[in-house]
C-alpha positions in Angstrom: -2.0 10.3 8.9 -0.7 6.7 9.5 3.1 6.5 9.7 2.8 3.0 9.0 1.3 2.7 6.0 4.0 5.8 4.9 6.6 3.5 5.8 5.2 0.7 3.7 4.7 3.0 0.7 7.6 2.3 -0.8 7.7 -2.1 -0.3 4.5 -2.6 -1.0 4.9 -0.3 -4.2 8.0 -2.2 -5.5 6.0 -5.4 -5.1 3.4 -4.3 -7.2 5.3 -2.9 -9.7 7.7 -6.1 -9.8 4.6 -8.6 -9.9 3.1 -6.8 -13.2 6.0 -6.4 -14.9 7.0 -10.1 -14.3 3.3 -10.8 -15.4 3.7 -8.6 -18.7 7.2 -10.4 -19.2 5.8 -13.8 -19.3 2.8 -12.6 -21.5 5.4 -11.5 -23.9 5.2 -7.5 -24.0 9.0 -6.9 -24.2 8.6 -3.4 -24.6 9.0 -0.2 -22.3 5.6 0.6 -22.7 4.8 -2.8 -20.7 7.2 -1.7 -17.5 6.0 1.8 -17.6 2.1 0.3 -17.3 3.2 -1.8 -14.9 5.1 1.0 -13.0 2.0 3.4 -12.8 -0.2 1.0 -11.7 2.4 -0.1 -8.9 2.5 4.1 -8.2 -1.2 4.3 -8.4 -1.8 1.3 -5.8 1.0 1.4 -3.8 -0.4 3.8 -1.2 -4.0 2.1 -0.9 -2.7 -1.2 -0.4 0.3 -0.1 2.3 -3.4 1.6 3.8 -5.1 -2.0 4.1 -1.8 -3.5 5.4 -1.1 -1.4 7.8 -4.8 -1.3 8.8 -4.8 -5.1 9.3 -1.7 -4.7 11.1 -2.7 -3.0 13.8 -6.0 -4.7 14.3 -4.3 -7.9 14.4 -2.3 -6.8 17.0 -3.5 -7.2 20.8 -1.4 -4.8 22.1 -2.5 -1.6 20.0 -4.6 0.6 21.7 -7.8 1.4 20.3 -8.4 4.9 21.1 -11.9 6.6 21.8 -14.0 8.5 19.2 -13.3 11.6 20.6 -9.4 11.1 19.8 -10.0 10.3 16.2 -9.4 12.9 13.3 -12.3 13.5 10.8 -12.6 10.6 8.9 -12.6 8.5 11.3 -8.5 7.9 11.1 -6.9 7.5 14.3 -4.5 9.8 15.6 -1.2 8.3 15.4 
């Protein structure tokens, strides 16, 4: 499991959410049907794209330790 992407759930979720529902807003759906669609597809894609930031994260960063394939989970996730 990677904490970090757990802990950017919730951000990257509220982004999301906010970005379609401005986008529905300015297309002219004033409606709660609109901000519902736009909050499940922020719920539905929140944790996949917390996944990729949090994965680019760490490879971007010199410093993180890049542990042997004998220390990874199945999967291929790292232990963290």
């Amino acid at each position: 499991m990677d904490r970090l992407s757990l802990l950017l759930t919730p951000m990257s979720g509220a982004v999301i959410t906010g970005a379609i529902v401005i986008v529905m807003f300015s297309l002219g759906f004033y409606s709660w049907t609109a901000i519902a669609i736009g909050v499940g597809i922020g719920c539905i894609l929140a944790w996949p794209a917390a996944y990729v930031v949090s994965r680019r994260i760490k490879e971007a960063d010199p410093r993180w330790s890049v542990r042997s394939r004998k220390e990874r989970l199945r999967g291929g996730l790292p232990e963290v």
